[in-house]
C-alpha positions as a Markdown table, in Angstrom:
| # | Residue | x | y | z |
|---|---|---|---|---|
| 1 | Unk | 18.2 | 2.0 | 38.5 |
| 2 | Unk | 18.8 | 5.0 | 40.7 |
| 3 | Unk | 18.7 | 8.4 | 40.1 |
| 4 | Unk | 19.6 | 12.4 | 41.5 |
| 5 | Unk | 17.3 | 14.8 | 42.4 |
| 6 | Unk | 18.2 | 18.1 | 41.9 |
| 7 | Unk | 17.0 | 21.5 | 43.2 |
| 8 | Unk | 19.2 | 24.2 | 41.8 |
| 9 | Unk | 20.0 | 27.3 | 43.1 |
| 10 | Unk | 22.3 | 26.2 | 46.3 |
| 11 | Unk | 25.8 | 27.4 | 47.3 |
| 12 | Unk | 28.0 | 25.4 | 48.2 |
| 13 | Unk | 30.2 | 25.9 | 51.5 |
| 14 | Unk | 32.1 | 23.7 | 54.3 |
| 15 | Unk | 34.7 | 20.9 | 54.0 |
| 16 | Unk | 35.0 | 17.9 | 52.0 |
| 17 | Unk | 37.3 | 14.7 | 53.0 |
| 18 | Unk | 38.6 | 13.6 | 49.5 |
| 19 | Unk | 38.2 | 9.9 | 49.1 |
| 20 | Unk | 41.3 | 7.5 | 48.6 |
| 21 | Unk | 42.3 | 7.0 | 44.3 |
| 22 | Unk | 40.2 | 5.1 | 42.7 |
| 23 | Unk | 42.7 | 4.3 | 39.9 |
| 24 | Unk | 45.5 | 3.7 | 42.4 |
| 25 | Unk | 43.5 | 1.3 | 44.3 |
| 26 | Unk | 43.0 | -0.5 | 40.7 |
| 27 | Unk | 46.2 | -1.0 | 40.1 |
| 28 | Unk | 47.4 | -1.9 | 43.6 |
| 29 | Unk | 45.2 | -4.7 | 44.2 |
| 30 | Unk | 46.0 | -6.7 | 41.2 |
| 31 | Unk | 49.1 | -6.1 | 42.3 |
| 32 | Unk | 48.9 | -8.5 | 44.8 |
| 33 | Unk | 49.0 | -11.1 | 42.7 |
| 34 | Unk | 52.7 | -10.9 | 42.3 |
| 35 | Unk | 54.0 | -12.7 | 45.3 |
| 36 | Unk | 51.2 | -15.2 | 47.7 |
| 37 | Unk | 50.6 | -13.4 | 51.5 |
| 38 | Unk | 48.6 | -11.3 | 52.7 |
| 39 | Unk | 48.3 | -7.1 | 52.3 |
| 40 | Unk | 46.4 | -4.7 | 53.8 |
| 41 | Unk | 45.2 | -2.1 | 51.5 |
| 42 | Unk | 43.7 | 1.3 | 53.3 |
| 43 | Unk | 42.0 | 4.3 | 52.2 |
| 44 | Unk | 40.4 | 2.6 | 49.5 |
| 45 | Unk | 36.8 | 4.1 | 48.2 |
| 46 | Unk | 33.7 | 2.4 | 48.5 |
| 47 | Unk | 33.0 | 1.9 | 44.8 |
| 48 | Unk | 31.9 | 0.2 | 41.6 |
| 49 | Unk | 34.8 | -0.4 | 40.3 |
| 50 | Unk | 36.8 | -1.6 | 43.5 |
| 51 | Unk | 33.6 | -4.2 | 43.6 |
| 52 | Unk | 34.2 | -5.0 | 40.2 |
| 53 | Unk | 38.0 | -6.0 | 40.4 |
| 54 | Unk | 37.4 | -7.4 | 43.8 |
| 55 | Unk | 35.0 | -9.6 | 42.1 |
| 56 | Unk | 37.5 | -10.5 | 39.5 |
| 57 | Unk | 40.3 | -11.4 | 41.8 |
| 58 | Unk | 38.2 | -13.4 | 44.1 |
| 59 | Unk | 36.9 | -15.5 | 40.5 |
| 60 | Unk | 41.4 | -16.0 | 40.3 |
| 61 | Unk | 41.4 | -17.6 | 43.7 |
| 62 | Unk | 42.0 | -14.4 | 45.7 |
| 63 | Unk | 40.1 | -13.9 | 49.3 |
| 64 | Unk | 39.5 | -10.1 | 50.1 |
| 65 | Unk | 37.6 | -8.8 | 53.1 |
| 66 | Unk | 36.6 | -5.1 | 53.6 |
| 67 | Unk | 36.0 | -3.0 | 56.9 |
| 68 | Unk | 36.5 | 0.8 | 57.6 |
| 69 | Unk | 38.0 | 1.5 | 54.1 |
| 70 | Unk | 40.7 | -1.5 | 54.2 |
| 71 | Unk | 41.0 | -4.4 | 51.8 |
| 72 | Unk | 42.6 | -7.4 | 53.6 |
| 73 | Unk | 43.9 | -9.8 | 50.6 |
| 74 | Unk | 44.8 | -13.2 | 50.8 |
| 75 | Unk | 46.8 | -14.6 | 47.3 |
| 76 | Unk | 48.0 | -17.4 | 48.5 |
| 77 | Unk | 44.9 | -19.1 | 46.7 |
| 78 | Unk | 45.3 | -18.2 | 43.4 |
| 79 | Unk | 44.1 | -21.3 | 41.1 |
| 80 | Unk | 43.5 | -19.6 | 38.1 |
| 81 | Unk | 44.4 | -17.6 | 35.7 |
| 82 | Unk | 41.9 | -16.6 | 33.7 |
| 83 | Unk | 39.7 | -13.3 | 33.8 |
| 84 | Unk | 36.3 | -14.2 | 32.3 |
| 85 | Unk | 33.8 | -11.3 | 29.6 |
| 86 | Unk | 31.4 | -11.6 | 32.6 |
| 87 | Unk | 33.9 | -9.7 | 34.8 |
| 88 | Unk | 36.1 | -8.0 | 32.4 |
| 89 | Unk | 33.4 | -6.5 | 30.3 |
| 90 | Unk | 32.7 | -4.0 | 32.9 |
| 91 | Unk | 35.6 | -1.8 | 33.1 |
| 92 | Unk | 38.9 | -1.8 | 31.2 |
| 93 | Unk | 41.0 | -1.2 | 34.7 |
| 94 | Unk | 40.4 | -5.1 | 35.0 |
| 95 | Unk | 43.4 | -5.5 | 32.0 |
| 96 | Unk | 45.7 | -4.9 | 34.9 |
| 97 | Unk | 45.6 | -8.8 | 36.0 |
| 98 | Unk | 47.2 | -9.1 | 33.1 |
| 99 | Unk | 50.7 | -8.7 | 33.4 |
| 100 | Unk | 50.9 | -9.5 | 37.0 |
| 101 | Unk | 49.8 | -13.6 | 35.9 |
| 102 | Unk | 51.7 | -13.8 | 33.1 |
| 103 | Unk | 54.9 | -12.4 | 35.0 |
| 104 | Unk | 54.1 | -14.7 | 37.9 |
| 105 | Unk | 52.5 | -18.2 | 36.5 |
| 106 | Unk | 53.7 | -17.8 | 32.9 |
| 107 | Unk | 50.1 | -17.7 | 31.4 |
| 108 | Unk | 46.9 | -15.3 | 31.2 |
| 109 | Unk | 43.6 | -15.5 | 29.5 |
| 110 | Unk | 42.4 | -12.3 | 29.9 |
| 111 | Unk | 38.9 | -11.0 | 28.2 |
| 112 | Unk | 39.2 | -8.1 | 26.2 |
| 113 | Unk | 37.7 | -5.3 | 28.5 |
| 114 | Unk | 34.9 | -3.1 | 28.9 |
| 115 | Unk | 34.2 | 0.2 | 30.4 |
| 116 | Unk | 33.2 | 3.7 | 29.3 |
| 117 | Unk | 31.2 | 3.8 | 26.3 |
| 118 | Unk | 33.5 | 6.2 | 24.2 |
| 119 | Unk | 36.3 | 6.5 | 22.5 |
| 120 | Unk | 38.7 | 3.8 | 21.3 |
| 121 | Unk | 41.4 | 3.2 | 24.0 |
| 122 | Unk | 43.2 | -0.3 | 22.4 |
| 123 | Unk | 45.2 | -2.4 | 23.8 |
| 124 | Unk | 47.3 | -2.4 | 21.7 |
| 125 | Unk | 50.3 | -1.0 | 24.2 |
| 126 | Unk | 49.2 | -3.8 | 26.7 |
| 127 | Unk | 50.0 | -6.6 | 24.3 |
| 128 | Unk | 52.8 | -5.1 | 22.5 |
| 129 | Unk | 55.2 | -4.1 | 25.6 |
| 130 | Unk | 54.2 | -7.9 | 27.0 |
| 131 | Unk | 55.7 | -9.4 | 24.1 |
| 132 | Unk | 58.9 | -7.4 | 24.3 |
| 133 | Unk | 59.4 | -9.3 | 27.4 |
| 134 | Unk | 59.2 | -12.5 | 25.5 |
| 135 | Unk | 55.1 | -13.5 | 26.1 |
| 136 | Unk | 53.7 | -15.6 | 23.3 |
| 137 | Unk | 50.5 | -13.9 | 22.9 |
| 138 | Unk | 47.2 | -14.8 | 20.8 |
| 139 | Unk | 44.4 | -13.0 | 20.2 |
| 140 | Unk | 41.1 | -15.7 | 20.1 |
| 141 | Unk | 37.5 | -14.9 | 20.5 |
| 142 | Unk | 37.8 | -12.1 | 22.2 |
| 143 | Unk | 40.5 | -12.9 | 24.9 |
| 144 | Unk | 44.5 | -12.0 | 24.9 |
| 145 | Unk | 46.2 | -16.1 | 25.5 |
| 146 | Unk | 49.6 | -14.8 | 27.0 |
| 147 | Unk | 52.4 | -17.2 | 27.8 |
| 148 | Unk | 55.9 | -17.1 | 28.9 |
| 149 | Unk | 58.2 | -19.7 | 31.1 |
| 150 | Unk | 59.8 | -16.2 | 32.2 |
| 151 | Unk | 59.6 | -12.9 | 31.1 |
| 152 | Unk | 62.9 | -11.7 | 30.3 |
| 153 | Unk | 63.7 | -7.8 | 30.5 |
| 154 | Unk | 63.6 | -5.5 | 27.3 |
| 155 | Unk | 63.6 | -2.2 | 26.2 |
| 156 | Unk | 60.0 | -1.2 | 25.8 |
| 157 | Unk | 58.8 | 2.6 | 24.3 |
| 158 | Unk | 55.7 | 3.5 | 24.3 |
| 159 | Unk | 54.8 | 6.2 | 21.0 |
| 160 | Unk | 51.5 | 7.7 | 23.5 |
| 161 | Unk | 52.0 | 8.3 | 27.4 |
| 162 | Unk | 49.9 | 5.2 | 28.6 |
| 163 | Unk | 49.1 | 4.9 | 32.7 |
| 164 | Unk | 47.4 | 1.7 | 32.0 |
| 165 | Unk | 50.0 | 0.0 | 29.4 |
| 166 | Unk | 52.8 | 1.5 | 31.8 |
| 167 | Unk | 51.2 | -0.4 | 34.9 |
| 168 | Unk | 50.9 | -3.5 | 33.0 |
| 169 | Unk | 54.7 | -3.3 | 31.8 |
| 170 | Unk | 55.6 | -2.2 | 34.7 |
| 171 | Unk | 54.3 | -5.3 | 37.2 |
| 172 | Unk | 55.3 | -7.6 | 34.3 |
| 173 | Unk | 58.8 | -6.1 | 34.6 |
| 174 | Unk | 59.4 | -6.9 | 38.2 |
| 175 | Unk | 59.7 | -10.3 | 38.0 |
| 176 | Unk | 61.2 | -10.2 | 34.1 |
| 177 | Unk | 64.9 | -11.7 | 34.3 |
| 178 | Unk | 67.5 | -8.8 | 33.6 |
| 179 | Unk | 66.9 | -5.0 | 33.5 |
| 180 | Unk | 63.7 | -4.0 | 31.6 |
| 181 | Unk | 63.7 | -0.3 | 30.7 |
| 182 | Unk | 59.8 | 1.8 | 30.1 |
| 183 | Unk | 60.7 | 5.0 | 28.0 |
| 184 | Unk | 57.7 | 7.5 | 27.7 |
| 185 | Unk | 56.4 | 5.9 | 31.2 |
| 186 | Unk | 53.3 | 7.5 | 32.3 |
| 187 | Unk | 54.2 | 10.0 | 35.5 |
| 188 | Unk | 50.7 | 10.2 | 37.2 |
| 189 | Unk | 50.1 | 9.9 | 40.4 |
| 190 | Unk | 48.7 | 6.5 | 40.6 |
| 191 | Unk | 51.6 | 4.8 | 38.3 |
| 192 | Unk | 54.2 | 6.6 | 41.0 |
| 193 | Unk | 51.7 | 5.2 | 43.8 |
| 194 | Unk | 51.8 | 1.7 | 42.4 |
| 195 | Unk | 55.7 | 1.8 | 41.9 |
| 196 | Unk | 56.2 | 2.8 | 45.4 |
| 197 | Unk | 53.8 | -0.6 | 46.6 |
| 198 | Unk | 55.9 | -2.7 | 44.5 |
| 199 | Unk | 59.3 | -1.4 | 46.1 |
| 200 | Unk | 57.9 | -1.9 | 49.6 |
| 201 | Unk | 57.4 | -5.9 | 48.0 |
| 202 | Unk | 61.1 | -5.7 | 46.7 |
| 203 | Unk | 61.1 | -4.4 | 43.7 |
| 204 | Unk | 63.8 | -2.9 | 41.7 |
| 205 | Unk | 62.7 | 0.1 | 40.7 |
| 206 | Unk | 64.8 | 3.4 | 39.3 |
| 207 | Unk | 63.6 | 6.6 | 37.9 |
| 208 | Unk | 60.0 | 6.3 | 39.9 |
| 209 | Unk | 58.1 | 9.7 | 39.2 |
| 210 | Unk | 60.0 | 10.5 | 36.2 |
| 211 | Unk | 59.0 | 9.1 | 32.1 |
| 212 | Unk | 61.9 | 6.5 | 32.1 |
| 213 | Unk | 61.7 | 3.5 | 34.5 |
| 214 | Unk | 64.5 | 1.3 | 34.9 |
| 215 | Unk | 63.5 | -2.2 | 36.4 |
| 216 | Unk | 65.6 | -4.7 | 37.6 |
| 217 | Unk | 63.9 | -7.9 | 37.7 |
| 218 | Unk | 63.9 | -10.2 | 40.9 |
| 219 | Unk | 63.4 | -13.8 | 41.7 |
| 220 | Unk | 60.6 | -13.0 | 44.0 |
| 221 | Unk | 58.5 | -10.5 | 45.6 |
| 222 | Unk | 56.8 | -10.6 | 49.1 |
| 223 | Unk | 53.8 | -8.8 | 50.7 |
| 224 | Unk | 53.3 | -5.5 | 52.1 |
| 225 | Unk | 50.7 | -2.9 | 53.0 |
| 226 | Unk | 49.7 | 0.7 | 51.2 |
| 227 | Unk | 47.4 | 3.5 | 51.8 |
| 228 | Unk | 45.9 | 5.2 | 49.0 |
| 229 | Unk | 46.6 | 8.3 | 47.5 |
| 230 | Unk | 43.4 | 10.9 | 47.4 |
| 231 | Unk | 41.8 | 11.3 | 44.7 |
| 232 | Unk | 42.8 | 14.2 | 42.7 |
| 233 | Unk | 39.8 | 13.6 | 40.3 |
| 234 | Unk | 37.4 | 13.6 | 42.7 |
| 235 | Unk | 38.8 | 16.4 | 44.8 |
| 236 | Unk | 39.0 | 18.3 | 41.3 |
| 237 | Unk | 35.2 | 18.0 | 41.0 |
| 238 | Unk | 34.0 | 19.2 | 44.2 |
| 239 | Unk | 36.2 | 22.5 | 43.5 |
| 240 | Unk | 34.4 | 22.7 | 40.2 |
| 241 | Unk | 31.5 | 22.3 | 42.1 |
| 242 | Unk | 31.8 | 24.7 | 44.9 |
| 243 | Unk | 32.8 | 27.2 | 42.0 |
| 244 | Unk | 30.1 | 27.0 | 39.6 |
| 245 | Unk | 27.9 | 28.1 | 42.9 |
| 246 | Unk | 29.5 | 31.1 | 44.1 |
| 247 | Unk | 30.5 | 29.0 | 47.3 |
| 248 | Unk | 33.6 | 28.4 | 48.9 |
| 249 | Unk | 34.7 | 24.9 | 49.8 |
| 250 | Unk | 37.7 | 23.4 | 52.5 |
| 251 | Unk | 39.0 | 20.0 | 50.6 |
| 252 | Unk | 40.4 | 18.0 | 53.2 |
| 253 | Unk | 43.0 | 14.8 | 52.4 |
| 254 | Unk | 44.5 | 15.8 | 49.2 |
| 255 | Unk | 47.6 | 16.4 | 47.6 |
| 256 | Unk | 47.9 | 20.2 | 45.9 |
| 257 | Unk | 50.5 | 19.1 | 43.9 |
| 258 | Unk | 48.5 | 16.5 | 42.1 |
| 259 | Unk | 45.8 | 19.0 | 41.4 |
| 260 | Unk | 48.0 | 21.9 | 40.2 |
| 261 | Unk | 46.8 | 22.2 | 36.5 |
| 262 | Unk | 43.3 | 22.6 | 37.6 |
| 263 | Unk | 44.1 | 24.9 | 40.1 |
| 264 | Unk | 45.9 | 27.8 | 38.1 |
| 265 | Unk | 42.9 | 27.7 | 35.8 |
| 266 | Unk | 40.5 | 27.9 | 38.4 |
| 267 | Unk | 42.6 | 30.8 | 39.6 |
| 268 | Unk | 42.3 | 32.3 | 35.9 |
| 269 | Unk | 38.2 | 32.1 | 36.4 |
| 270 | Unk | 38.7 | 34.7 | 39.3 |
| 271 | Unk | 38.6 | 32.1 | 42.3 |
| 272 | Unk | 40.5 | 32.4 | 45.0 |
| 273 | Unk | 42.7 | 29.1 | 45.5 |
| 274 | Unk | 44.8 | 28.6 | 48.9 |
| 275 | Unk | 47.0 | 25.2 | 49.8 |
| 276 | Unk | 48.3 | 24.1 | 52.6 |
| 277 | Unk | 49.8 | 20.3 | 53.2 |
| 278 | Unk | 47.2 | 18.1 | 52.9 |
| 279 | Unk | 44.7 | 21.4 | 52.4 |
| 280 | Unk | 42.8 | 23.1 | 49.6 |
| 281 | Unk | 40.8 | 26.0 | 50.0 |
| 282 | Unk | 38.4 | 27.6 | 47.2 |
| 283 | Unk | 36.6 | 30.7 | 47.2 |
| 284 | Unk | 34.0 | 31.8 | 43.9 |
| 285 | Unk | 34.1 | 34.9 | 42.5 |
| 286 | Unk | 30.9 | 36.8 | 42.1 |
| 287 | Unk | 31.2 | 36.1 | 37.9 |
| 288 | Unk | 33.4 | 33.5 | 36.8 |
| 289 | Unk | 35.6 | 34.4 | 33.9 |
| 290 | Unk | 36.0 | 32.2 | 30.4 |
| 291 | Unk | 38.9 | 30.2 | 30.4 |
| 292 | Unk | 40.1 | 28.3 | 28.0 |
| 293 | Unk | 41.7 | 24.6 | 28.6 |
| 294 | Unk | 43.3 | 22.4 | 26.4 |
| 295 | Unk | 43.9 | 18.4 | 28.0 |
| 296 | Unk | 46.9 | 16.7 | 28.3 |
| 297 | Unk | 48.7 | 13.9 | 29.9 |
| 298 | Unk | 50.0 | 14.6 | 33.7 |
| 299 | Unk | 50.8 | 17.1 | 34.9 |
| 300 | Unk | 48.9 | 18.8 | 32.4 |
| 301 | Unk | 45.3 | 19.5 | 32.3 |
| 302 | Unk | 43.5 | 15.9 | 33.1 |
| 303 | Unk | 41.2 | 14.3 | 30.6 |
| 304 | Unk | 39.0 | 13.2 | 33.3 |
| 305 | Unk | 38.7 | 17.1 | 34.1 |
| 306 | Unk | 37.2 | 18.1 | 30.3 |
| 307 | Unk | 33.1 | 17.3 | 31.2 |
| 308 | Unk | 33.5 | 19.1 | 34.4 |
| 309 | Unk | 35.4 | 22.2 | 33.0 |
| 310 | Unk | 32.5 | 22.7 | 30.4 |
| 311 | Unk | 29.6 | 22.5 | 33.2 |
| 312 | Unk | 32.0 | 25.0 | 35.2 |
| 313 | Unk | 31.9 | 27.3 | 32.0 |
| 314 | Unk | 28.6 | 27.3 | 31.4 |
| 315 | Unk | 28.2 | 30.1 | 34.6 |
| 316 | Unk | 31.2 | 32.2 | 32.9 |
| 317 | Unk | 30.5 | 35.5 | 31.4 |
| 318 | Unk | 31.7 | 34.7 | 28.4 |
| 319 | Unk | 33.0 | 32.0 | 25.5 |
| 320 | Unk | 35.6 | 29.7 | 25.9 |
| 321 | Unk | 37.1 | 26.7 | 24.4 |
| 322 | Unk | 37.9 | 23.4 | 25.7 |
| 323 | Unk | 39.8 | 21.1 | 23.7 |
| 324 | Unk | 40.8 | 17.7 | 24.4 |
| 325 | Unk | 43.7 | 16.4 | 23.0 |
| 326 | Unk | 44.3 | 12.8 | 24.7 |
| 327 | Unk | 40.4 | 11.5 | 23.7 |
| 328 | Unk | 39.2 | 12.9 | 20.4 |
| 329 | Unk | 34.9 | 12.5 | 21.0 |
| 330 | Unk | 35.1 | 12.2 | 24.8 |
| 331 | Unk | 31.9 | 14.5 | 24.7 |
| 332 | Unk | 28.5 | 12.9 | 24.9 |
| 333 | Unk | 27.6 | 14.9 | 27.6 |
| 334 | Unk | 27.5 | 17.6 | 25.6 |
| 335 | Unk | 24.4 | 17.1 | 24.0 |
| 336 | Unk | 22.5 | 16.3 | 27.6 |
| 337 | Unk | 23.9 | 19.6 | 29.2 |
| 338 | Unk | 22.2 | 20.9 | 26.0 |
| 339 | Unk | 18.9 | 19.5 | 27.2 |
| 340 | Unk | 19.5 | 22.1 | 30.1 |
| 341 | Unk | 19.8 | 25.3 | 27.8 |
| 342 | Unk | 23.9 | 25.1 | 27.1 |
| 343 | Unk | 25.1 | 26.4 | 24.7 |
| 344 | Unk | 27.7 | 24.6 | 23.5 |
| 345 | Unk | 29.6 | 23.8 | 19.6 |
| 346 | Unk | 31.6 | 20.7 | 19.3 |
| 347 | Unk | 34.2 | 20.7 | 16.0 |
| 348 | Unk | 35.8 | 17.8 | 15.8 |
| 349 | Unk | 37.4 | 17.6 | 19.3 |
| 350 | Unk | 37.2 | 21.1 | 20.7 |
| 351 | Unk | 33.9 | 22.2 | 22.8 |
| 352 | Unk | 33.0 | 26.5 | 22.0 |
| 353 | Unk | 31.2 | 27.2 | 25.3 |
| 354 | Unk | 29.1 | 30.4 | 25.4 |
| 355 | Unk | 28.7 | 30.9 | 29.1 |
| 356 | Unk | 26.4 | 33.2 | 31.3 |
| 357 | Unk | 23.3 | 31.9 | 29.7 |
| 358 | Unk | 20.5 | 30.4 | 32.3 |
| 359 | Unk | 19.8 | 26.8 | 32.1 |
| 360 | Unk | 16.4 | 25.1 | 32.9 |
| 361 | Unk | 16.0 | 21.8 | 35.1 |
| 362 | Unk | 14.9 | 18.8 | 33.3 |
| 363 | Unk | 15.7 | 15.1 | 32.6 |
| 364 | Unk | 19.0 | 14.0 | 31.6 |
| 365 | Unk | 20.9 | 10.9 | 31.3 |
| 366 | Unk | 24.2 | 10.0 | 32.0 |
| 367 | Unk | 26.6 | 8.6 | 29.8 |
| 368 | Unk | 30.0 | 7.7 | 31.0 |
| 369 | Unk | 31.4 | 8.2 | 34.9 |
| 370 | Unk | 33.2 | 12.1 | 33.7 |
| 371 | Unk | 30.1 | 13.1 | 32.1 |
| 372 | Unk | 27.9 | 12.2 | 35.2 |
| 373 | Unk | 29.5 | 14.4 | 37.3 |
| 374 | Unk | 29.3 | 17.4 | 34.3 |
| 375 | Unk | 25.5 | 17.1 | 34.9 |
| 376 | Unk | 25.3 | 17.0 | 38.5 |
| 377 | Unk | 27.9 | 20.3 | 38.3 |
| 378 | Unk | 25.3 | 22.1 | 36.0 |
| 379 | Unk | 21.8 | 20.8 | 37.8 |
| 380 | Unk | 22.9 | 22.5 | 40.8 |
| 381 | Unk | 23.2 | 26.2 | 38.8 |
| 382 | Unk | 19.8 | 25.1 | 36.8 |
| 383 | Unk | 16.7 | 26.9 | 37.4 |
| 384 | Unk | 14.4 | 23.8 | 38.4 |
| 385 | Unk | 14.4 | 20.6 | 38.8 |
| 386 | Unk | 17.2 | 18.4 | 37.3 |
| 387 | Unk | 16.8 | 14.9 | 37.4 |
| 388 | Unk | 20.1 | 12.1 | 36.5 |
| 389 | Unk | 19.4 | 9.2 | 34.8 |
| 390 | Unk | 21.3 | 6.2 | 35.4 |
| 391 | Unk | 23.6 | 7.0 | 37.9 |
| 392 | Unk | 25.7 | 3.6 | 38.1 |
| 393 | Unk | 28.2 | 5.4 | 36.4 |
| 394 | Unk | 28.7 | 7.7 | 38.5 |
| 395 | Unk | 29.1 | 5.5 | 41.2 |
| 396 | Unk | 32.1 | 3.6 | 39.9 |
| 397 | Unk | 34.3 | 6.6 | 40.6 |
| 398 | Unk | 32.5 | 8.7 | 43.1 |
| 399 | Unk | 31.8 | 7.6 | 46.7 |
| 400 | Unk | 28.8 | 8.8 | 48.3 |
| 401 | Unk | 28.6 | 12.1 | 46.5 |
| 402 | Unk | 25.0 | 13.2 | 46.9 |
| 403 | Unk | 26.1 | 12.7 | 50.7 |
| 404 | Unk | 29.0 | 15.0 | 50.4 |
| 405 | Unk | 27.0 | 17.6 | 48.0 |
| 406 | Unk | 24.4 | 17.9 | 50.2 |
| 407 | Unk | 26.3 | 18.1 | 53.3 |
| 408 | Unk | 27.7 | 21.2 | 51.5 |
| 409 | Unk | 24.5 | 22.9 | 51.2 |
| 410 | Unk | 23.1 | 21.1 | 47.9 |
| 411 | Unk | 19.4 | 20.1 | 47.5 |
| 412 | Unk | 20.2 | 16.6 | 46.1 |
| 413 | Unk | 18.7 | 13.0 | 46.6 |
| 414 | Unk | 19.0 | 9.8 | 45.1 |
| 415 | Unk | 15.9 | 7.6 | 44.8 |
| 416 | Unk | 15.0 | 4.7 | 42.5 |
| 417 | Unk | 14.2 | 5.6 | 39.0 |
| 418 | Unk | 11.1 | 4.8 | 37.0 |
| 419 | Unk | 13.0 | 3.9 | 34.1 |
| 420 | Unk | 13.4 | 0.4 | 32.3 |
C-alpha cells in the first residue's frame, strides 16, 4: 500500500485546476444504462471510484474506453443485470445501477453495497421509493431481487434529504408510465447535474434544482453527451488547505456558487475570499479565527467538509465547535489527528476543538476518503514528519493530490508503504 510523506511547515501559494465531480460522474455513468448508444462523458477524474463503477458496468455488458479525461460508453451490450459483492462491496455509489435496470429491463440483482467504514447510511430510501413505482422487491442473502414489467409513476416522499435515494428514484422515474412526483428531492449539485443529462436523453423533467421533481415518464430515452461539474469538495479542500498555511491559493474551474457555505465561514476565520466566474481566490490571515460550523444538507455546510473544517481549526486561536448533524460518528479521524497533538472532545456528535496548539509529525492512518484529507490538511502545519497510512482512500475521491499540493509549495511524496 502507498503512503504520504509529509514535511510540515510549507505555505501554500499558486493555482489549482479543480478536477470534474466525482459524485456526478457516479451517477451519470450508470446513467447510461437507460437507453443503448453511445455517450461521451468529459471532465471526468481519474479515480477509485470511477474505476470501480467502470468495473461494474463493464461486468453488466457495458464497453467504456478512457483518454484525456473522457469516458466513451457503449450500452448497447448490456446482458446482464446483476451487480455482483465483488464489485459492489467497494463503494455504495455502485447502488445507482439499480434503478436504471429495473426501470429499463424490469429486473435487478443488486449486492447490498460497501464503502466508507462509518456510519449507517441504509437503503432503506433506495428500496422503499422503487416499490412505490410498483418493483416487487426481495431482500436474499445479501442482494436487493427487484422486478417490475414497468414501473408505473407514484408519489414518492422522502422523511431525510437523500442525493443517493433521489438519483435512484429519479432514473427509475424516467421511464415509469405516468407522472412520478420526488418531494424532499435532494438539490445538490450533482442530482441537478444528473437531471440536466437525462433531459438532454429526453427526459421529462420539471422543478430541476428545486426539492420537488415532477417526472413525466417516456417510452424511451436516447444517448447524449455531458461534461462534468467540478468538484466542489475537492475544490473545498484545497481552500482549507491553502488556509491552514498562511498561503493564498487561485482555484481554477469551479463553480462559487456551489461552494458558498464554506466560503462565508472561511471568511468568518479572517480569510480573504474573492470569486469571479469560474474563479476562487483565497488569501490566509496571519491567525485564523474559531469558527463554529454545524453540517447540513445542500446548500448548507457539506458533511464531506466536517474532517477538513477540524484540521483547519486546529491552527485557530481559539475553541470551536463542529457539529455534524447529517452523520452522527462521522469522526474517526479524530482520534489520529490526536496522534498529532490535537486537541479535540467528541460528545456524541459534536467535535470541541481547542486550536493554536502545535502538533508533532508522526504516523497516522487513514480511515475513510473525508478523513484522509483531515490528516494531510494538518501534516502540512505539523512540526516534523507526518507520515499517511493507507492512502487508497484517499484516492477514490482525490485525483493526483500530492501532485497538486506540492506543485503549491507542499513538501509531500507518496511512496510504497512498509505496512501489511
Amino acid at each position: 500500500m502507498d503512503k504520504f510523506i509529509i514535511q510540515g511547515g510549507a505555505r501554500l501559494a499558486g493555482e489549482v485546476v479543480v478536477s470534474g465531480a466525482k459524485n456526478a460522474a457516479l451517477a451519470l455513468m450508470p446513467a447510461t444504462l437507460l437507453a443503448a448508444g453511445n455517450y461521451k462523458l468529459s471532465n471526468v477524474p481519474r479515480l477509485r471510484d470511477i474505476q470501480t463503477m467502470t468495473t461494474l458496468l463493464r461486468s453488466i455488458g457495458v464497453e467504456i474506453t478512457r483518454a484525456n479525461g473522457v469516458l466513451t460508453i457503449n450500452s448497447f451490450g448490456v446482458s446482464k443485470h446483476e451487480a455482483p459483492y465483488a464489485h459492489v462491496k467497494k463503494m455504495r455509489a455502485s447502488i445507482y445501477v439499480l434503478g436504471p435496470l429495473v426501470a429499463r429491463y424490469g429486473r435487478a440483482k443488486v449486492s447490498l453495497p460497501g464503502g466508507c467504514a462509518w456510519g449507517p447510511r441504509p437503503v432503506d430510501l433506495h428500496i422503499e421509493s422503487l416499490r412505490k413505482l410498483g418493483a416487487s422487491i426481495e431482500l436474499k442473502r445479501g442482494y436487493i431481487l427487484a422486478e417490475a414489467d414497468r414501473l408505473k409513476g407514484a408519489r414518492i416522499r422522502f422523511e431525510v434529504s437523500s442525493v443517493g435515494a433521489t438519483g435512484n428514484a429519479l432514473m427509475a422515474a424516467v421511464l415509469a408510465k405516468g407522472t412520478t412526483v420526488i418531494e424532499n428531492a435532494a438539490v445538490e449539485p450533482e442530482i441537478t447535474a444528473l437531471a440536466l443529462f437525462l433531459e438532454s436523453m429526453g427526459a421529462r423533467i420539471g422543478g430541476t434544482g428545486t426539492n420537488r421533481l415532477e417526472i413525466e415518464g417516456v417510452d424511451e430515452l436516447s444517448a447524449a453527451d455531458a461534461a462534468m461539474i467540478p468538484d466542489r469538495i475537492e475544490a473545498g479542500t484545497f481552500l482549507t488547505a491553502a488556509a491552514v498555511t498562511g498561503g493564498n491559493l487561485t482555484l481554477r474551474n469551479t463553480i462559487p456558487g456551489h461552494l458558498a457555505a464554506v466560503t462565508d465561514k472561511l471568511r468568518e476565520a479572517g480569510c480573504v475570499v474573492r470569486t469571479e466566474n469560474d474563479c476562487i481566490t483565497l488569501s490566509a490571515p496571519e491567525t485564523l479565527q474559531p469558527v463554529d460550523v454545524t453540517t447540513a444538507i445542500y446548500p448548507g455546510f457539506p458533511t464531506d467538509m466536517q474532517a477538513q473544517w477540524i484540521a483547519l481549526m486546529l491552527n485557530a486561536k481559539g475553541s470551536s465547535v463542529v457539529t455534524d448533524a447529517i452523520y452522527l460518528d462521522r469522526f474517526k479521524h479524530v482520534p489520529e489527528l490526536a496522534r498529532l497533538g490535537a486537541d479535540i472532545r467528541i460528545r456524541n456528535n459534536t467535535a470541541l476543538v481547542r486550536g493554536g496548539k502545535p502538533l508533532t509529525g508522526t504516523t497516522v492512518m487513514s480511515t475513510d476518503l473525508r478523513a484522509s484529507a483531515s490528516l494531510i490538511i494538518a501534516g502540512l502545519i505539523a512540526e516534523g514528519t507526518t507520515e499517511v497510512l493507507r492512502v487508497y482512500h484517499i484516492d477514490r475521491g482525490y485525483e493526483a493530490i500530492e501532485t497538486k499540493l506540492a506543485a503549491l509549495g507542499a513538501h509531500i511524496e507518496r511512496t510504497r508503504s512498509d505496512e501489511f
